[in-house]
C-alpha positions as a LaTeX table, in Angstrom:
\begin{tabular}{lrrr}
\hline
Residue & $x$ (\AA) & $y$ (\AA) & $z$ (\AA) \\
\hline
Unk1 & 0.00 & 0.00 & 0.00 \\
Unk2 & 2.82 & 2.38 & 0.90 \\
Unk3 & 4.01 & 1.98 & $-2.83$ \\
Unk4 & 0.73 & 3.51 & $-4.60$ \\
Unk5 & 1.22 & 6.64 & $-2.16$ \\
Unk6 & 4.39 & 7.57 & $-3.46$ \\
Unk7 & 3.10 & 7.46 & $-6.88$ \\
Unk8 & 1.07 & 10.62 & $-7.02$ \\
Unk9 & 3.81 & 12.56 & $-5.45$ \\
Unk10 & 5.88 & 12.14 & $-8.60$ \\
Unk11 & 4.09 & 14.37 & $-10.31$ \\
Unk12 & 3.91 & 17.44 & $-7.99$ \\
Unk13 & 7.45 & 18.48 & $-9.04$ \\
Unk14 & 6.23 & 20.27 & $-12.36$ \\
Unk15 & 3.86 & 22.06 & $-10.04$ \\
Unk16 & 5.70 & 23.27 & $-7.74$ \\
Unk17 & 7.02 & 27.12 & $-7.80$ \\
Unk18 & 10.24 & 28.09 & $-9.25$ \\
Unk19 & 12.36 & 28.85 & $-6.72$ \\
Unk20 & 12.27 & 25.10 & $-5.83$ \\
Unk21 & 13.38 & 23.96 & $-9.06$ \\
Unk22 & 16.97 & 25.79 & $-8.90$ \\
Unk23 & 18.11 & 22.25 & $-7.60$ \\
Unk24 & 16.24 & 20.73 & $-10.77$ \\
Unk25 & 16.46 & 23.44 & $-13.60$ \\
Unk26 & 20.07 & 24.91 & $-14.12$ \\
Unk27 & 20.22 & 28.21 & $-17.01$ \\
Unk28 & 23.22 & 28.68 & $-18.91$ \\
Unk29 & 25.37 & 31.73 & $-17.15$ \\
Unk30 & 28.44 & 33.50 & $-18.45$ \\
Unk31 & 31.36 & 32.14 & $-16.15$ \\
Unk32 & 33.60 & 35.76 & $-15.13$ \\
Unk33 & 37.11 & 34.39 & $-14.13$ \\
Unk34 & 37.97 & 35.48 & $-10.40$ \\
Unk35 & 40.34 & 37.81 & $-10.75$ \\
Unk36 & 37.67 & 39.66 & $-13.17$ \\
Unk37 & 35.79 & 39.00 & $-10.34$ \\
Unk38 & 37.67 & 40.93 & $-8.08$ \\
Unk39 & 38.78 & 43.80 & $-10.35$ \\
Unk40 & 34.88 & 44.72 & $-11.21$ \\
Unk41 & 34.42 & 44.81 & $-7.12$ \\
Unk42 & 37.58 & 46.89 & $-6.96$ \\
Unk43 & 36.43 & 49.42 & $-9.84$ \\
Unk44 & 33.09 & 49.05 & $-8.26$ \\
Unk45 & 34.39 & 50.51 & $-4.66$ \\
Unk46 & 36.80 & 52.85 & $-5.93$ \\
Unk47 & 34.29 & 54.50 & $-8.44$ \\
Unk48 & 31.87 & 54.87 & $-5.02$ \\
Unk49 & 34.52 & 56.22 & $-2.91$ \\
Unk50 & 35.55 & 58.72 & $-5.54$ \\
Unk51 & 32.07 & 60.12 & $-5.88$ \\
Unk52 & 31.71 & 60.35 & $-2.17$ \\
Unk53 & 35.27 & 61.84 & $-1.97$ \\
Unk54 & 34.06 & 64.10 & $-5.35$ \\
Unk55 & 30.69 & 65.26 & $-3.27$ \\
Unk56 & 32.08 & 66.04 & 0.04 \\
Unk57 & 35.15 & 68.03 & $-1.49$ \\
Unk58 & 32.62 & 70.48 & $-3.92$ \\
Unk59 & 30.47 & 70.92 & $-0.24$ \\
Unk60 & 33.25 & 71.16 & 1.65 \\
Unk61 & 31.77 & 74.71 & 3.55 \\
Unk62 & 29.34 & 72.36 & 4.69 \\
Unk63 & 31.20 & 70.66 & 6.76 \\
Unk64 & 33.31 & 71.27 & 10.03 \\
Unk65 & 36.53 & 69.81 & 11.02 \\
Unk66 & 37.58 & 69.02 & 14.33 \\
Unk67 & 40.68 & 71.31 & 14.67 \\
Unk68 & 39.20 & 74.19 & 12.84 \\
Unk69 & 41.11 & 74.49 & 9.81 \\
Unk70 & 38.30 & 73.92 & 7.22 \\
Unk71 & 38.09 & 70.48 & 4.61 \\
Unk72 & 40.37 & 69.88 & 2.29 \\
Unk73 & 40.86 & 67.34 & $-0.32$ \\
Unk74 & 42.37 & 65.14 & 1.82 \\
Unk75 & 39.86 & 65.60 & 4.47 \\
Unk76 & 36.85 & 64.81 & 2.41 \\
Unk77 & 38.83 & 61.41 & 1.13 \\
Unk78 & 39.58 & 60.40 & 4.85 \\
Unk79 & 35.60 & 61.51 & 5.80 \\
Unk80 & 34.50 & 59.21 & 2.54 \\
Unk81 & 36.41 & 56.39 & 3.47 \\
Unk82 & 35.61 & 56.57 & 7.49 \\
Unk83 & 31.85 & 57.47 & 5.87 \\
Unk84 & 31.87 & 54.68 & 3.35 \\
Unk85 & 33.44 & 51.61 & 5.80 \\
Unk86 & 30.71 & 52.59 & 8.39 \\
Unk87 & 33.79 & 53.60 & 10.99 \\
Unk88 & 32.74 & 57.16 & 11.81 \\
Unk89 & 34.76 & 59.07 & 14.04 \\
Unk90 & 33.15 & 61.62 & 14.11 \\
Unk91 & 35.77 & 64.36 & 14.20 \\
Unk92 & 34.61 & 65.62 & 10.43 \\
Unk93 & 30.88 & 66.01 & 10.04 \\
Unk94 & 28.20 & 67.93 & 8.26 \\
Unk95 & 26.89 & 70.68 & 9.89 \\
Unk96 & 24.64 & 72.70 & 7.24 \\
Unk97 & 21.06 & 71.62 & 6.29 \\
Unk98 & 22.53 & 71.08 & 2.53 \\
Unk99 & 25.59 & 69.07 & 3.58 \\
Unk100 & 23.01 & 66.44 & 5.99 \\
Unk101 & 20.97 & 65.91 & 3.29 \\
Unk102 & 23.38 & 64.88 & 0.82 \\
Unk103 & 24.50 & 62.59 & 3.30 \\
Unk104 & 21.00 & 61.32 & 3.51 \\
Unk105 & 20.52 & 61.29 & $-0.22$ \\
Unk106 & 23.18 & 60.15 & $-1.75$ \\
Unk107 & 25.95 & 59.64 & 0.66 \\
Unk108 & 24.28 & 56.97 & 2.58 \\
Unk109 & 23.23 & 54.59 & $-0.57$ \\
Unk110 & 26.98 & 55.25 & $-1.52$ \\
Unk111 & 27.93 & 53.44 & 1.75 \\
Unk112 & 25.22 & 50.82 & 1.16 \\
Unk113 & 26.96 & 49.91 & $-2.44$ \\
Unk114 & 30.30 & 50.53 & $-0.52$ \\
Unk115 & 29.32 & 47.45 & 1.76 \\
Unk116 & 27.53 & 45.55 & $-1.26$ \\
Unk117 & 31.07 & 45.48 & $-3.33$ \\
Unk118 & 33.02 & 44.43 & $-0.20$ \\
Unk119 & 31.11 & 41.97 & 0.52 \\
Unk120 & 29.90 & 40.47 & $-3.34$ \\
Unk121 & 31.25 & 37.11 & $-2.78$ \\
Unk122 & 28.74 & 36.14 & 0.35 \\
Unk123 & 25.82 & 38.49 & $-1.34$ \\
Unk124 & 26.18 & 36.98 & $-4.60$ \\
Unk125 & 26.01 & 33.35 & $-2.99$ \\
Unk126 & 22.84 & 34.57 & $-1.52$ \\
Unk127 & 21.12 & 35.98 & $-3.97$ \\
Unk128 & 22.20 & 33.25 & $-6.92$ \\
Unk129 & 19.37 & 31.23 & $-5.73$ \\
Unk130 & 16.76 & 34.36 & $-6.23$ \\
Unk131 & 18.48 & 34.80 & $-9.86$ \\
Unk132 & 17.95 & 31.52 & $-11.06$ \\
Unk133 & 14.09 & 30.95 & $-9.70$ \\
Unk134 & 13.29 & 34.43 & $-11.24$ \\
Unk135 & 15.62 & 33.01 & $-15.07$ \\
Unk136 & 13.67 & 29.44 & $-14.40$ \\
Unk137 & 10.08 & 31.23 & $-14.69$ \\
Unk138 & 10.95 & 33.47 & $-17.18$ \\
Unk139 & 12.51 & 30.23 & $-19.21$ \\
Unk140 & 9.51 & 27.80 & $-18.13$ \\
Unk141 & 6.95 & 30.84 & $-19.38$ \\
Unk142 & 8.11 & 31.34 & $-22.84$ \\
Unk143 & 10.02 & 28.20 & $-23.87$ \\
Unk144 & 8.34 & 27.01 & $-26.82$ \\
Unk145 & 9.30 & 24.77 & $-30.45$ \\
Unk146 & 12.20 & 23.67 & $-28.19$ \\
Unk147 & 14.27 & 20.42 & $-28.21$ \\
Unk148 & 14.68 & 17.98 & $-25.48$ \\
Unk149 & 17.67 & 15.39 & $-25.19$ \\
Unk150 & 17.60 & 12.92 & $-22.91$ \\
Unk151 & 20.75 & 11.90 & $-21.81$ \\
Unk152 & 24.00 & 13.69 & $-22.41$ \\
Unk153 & 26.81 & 10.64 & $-22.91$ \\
Unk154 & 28.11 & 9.89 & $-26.49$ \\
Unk155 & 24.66 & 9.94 & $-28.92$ \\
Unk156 & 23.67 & 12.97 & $-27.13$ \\
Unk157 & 26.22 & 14.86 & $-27.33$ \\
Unk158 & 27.14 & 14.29 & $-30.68$ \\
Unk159 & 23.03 & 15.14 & $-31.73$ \\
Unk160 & 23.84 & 18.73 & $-30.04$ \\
Unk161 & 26.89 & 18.90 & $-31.73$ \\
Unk162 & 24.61 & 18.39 & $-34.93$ \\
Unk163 & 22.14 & 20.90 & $-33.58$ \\
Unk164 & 24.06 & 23.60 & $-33.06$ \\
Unk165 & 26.48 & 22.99 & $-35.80$ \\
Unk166 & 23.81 & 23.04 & $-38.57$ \\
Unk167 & 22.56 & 26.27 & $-37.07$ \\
Unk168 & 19.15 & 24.23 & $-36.02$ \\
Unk169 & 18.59 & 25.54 & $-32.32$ \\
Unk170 & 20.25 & 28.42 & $-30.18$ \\
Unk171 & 22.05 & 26.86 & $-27.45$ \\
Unk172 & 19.11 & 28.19 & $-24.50$ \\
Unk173 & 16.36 & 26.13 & $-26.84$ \\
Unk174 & 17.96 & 22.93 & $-25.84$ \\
Unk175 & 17.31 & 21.10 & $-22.89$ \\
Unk176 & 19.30 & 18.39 & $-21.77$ \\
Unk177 & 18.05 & 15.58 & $-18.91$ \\
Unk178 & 20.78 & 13.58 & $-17.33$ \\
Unk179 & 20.26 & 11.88 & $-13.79$ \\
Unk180 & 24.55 & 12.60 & $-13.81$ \\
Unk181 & 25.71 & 16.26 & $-12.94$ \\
Unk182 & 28.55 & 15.89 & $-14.35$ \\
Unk183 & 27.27 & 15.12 & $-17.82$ \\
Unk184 & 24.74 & 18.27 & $-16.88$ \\
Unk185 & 27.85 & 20.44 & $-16.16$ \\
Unk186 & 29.34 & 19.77 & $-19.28$ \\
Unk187 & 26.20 & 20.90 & $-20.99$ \\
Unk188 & 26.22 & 23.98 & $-19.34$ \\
Unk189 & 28.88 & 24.90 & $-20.07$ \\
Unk190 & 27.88 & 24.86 & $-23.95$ \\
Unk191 & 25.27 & 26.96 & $-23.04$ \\
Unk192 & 22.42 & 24.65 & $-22.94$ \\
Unk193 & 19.34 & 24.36 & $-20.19$ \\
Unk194 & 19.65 & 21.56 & $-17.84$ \\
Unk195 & 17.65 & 19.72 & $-16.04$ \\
Unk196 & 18.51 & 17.10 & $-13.60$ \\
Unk197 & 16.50 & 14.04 & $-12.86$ \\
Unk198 & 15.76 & 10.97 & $-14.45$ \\
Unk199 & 13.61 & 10.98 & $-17.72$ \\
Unk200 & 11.84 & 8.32 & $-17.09$ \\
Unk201 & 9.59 & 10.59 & $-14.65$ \\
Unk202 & 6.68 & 12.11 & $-16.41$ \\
Unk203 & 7.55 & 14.95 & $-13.88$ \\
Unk204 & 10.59 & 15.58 & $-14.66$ \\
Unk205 & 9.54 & 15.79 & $-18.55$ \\
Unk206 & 7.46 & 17.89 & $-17.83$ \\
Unk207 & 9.84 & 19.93 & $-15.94$ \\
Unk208 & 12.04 & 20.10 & $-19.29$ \\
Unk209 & 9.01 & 21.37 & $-21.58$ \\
Unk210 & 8.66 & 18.65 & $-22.95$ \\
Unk211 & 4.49 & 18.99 & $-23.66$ \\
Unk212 & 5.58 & 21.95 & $-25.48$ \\
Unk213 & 8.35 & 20.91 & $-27.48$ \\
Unk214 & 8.90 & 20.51 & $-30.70$ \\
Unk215 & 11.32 & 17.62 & $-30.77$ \\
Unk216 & 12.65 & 14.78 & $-28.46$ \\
Unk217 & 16.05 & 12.94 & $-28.95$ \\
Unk218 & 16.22 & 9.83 & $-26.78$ \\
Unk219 & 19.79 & 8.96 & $-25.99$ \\
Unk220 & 19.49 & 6.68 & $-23.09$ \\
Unk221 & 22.32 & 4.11 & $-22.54$ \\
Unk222 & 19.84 & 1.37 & $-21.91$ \\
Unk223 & 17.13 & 0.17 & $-24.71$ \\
Unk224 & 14.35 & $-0.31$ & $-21.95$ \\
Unk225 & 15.20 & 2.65 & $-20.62$ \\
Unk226 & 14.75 & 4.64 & $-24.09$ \\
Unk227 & 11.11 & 2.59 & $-24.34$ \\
Unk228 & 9.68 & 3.93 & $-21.11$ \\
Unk229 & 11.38 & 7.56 & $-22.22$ \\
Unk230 & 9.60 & 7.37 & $-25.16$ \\
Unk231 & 5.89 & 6.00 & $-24.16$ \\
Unk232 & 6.47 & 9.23 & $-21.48$ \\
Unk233 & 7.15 & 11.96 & $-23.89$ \\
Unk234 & 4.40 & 10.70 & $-26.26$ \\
Unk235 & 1.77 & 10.84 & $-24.20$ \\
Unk236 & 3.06 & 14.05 & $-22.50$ \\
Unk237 & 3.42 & 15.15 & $-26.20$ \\
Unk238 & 1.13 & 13.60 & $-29.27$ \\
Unk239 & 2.68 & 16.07 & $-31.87$ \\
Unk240 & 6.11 & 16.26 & $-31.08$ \\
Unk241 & 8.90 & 14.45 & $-33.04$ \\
Unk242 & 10.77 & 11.80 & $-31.53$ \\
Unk243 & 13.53 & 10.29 & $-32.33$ \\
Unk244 & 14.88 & 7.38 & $-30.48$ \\
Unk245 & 18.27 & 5.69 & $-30.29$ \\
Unk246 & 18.16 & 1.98 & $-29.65$ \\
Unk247 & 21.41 & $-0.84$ & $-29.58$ \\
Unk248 & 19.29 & $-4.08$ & $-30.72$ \\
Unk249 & 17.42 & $-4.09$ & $-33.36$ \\
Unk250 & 14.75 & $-6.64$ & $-32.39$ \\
Unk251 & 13.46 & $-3.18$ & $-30.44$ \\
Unk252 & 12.69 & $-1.12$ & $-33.11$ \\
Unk253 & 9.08 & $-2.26$ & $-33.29$ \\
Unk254 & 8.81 & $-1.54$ & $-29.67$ \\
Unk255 & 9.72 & 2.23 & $-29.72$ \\
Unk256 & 7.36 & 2.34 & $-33.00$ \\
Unk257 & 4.59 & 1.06 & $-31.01$ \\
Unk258 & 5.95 & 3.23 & $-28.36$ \\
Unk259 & 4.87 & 6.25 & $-29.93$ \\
Unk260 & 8.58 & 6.88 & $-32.10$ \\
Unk261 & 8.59 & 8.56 & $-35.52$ \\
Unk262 & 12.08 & 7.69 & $-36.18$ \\
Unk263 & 14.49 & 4.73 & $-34.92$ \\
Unk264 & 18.28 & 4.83 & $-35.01$ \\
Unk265 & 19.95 & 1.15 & $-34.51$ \\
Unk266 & 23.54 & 2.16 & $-33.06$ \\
Unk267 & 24.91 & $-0.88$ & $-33.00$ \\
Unk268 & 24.18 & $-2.04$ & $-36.10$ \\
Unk269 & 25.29 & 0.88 & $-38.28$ \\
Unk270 & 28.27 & 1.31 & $-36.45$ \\
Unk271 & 28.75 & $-2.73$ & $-37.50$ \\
Unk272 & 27.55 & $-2.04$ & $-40.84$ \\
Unk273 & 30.38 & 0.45 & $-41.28$ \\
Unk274 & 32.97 & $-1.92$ & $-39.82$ \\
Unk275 & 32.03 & $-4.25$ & $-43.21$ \\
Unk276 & 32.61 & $-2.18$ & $-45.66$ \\
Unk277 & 35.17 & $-0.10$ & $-44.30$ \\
Unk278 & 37.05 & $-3.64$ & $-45.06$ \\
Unk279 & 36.97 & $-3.44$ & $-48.14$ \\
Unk280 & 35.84 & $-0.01$ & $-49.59$ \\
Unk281 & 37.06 & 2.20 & $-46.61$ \\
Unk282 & 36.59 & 5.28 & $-48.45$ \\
Unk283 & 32.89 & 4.74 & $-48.77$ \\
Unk284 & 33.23 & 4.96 & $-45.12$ \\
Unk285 & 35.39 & 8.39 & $-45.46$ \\
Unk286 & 32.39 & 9.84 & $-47.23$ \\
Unk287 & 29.72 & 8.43 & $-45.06$ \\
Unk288 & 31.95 & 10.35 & $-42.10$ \\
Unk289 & 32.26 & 13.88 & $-44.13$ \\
Unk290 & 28.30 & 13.51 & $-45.29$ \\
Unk291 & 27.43 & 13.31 & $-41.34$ \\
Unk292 & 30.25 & 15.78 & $-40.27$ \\
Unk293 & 27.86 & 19.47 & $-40.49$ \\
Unk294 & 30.83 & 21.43 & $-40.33$ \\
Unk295 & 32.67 & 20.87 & $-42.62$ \\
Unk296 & 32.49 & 18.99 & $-46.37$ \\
Unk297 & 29.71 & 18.05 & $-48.01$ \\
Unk298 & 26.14 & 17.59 & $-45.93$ \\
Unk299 & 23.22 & 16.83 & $-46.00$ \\
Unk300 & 20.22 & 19.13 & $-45.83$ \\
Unk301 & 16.63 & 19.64 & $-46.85$ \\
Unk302 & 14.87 & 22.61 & $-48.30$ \\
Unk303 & 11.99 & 23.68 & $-50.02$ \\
Unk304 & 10.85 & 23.60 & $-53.36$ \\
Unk305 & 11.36 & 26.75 & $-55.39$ \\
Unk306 & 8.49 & 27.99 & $-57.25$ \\
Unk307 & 10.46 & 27.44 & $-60.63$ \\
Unk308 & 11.78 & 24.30 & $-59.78$ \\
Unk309 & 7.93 & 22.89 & $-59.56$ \\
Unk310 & 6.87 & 20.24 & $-62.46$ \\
Unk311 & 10.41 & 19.89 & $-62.96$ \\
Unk312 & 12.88 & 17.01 & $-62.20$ \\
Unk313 & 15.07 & 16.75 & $-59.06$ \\
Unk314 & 17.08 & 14.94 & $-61.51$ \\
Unk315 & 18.09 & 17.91 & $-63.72$ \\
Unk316 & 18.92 & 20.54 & $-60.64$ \\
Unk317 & 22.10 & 21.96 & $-59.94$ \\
Unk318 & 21.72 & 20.34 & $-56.19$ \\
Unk319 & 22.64 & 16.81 & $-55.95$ \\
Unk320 & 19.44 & 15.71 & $-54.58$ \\
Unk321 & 19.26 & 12.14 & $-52.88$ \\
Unk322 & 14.99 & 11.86 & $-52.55$ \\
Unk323 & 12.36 & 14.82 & $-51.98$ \\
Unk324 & 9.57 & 14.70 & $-49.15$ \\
Unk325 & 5.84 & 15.15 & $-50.06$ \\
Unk326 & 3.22 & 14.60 & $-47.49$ \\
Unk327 & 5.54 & 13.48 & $-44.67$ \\
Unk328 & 6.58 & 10.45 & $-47.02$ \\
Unk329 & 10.46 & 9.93 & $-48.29$ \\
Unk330 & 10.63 & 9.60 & $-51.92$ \\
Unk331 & 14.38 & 8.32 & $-53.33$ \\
Unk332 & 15.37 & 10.43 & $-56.32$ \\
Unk333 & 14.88 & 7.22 & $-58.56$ \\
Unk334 & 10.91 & 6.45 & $-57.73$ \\
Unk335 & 8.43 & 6.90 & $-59.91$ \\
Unk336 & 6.86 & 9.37 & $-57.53$ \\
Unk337 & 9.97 & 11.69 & $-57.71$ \\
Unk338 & 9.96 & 12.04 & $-61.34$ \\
Unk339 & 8.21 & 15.53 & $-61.09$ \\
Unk340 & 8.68 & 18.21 & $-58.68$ \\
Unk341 & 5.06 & 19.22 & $-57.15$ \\
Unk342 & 4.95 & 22.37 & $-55.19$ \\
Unk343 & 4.92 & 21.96 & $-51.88$ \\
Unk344 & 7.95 & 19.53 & $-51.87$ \\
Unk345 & 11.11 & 19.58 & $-49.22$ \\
Unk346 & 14.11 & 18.40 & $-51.75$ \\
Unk347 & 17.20 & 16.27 & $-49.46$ \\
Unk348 & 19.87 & 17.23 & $-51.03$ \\
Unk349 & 23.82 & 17.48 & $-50.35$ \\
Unk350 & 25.09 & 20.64 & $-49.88$ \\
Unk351 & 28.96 & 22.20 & $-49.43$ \\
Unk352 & 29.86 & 23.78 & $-46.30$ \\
Unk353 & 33.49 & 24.18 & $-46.84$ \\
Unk354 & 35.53 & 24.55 & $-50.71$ \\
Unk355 & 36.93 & 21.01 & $-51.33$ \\
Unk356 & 40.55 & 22.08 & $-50.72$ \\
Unk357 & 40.07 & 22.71 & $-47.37$ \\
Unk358 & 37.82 & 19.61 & $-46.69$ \\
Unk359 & 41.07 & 17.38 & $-48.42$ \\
Unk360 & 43.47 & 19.25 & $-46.00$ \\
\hline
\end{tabular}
């Protein structure tokens, strides 16, 4: 009985409010080395004591010295830095109604900054957790047409390398879930939203957008594993495309049934290549530069050009390997590709770099 209780609180986590997610959610931030760290505090307190030192001087009749001999510049950068550091002797002081209230006014929220700089390192431990809840509802409000990956080990890093190498998604509109920080940390650090928990939790998929996205990439390490992922994210989302990674391929139909729109057998592709890198290893080259986005030749798919329509793929400048027409694959040599129909998506192989420098 104790085991259908827990159930129901497995869901809660997508409902709960942001600032509770900052152990869950993780934005990208732009890393500041420390000693940048400590120069901006440094400019930051010497800029603040220089105004003081800058408003006391110009107001100096305002103010009465101890010993009689009126303020100079000197004076008004000992009474800012006494003033500023909260230490106060009290032997320089403002003594004219003008002089108090630009204490009040501007003197005093000088000294509050003051503080703030010297002590950035505890307040900006403090108030990181505020920054990220308030980044983590801004995110979770408008986070649309986004891409999930689950799991960030080999497959998945290599898809965002493909992602962000074809110019597909901005670095914030992917989010990665990994139950490992460190794989998490390492997709930070390209920039990417993370999200930590297992993805075999509808809760946590939800968490990642995942109702709202436009694609899912399931990279799991473990073919079971990708099958639960993938009846999850289905029924969380009926019209997004997923794409599943899977070793054996007696699992295929599973992930189909699953909800999958596209399989990718790792294992035996990666075998497949082995073969005929035997005996025609350059095939194999070619496979490698036609998968490689940045640099070579690559594939890519774009739509049909008005001119290009009743036309034959055939005949185009592009070398074009099959065109898609109603969510169906046509090779270049079926009878349904013989004519271009408007409306058509043409897969075709396209140059990213000049052929000297992909032979280099």
């Amino acid at each position: 009985m104790s085991k259908f209780k827990r159930f129901p609180l497995s869901d809660r986590l997508a409902e709960q409010p942001d600032h509770t997610l900052t152990s869950v959610i993780k934005m990208p931030v732009s890393t500041v080395s420390p000693m940048n760290a400590i120069a901006r505090r440094i400019i930051g307190a010497l800029l603040a004591l220089g105004l003081a030192v800058l408003i006391v001087y110009l107001d100096r009749d305002g103010y009465t010295d101890s010993n009689g001999d009126g303020v100079s510049l000197l004076d008004a950068l000992y009474y800012a830095t006494v003033s500023l550091s909260t230490t106060g002797y009290g032997d320089i002081s403002p003594v004219t109604a003008q002089a108090r209230l630009v204490n009040i006014v501007v003197i005093t929220p000088l000294r509050v900054m003051f503080l703030i700089v010297l002590v950035g390192t505890t307040l900006e431990v403090l108030t990181e957790r505020s920054r990220q809840a308030f980044r983590i509802q801004k995110w979770r409000t408008k986070v649309r047409d986004h891409v999930v990956v689950v799991g960030f080990g080999t497959k998945g890093r290599a898809a965002v390398k493909t992602l962000l190498g074809d110019e597909v998604m901005e670095p914030n509109r992917i989010v990665v879930v990994d139950p490992d920080q460190s794989a998490l940390d390492a997709a930070g650090a390209l920039g990417l939203v993370t999200v930590h928990g297992s993805a075999t939790r509808s809760d946590v998929l939800r968490v990642a957008g995942v109702p709202r996205a436009r694609a899912v990439v399931v990279a799991a390490n473990r073919d079971d594993s990708a099958v639960l992922v993938t009846l999850t994210a289905r029924e969380l989302a009926p019209n997004a495309h997923i794409v599943v990674s899977v070793r054996e391929a007696e699992n295929v139909h599973l992930l189909k049934q699953s909800g999958a729109n596209q399989v990718v057998i790792s294992s035996e592709t990666a075998g497949r290549l082995l073969g005929i890198a035997t005996s025609t290893p350059r095939v194999v080259d070619m496979v490698e530069d036609l998968l490689t986005p940045e640099s070579g030749l690559a594939i890519a798919e774009r739509a049909v050009e008005p001119s290009e329509a009743g036309g034959s793929p055939r005949h185009l400048p592009d070398t074009v390997l099959g065109l898609v027409r109603g969510g169906n694959l046509y090779r270049v040599d079926s009878p349904e590709a013989d004519a271009i129909e408007p409306g058509d998506r043409l897969l075709y192989v396209r140059k990213v770099t000049p052929a000297e420098d992909a032979n280099r």
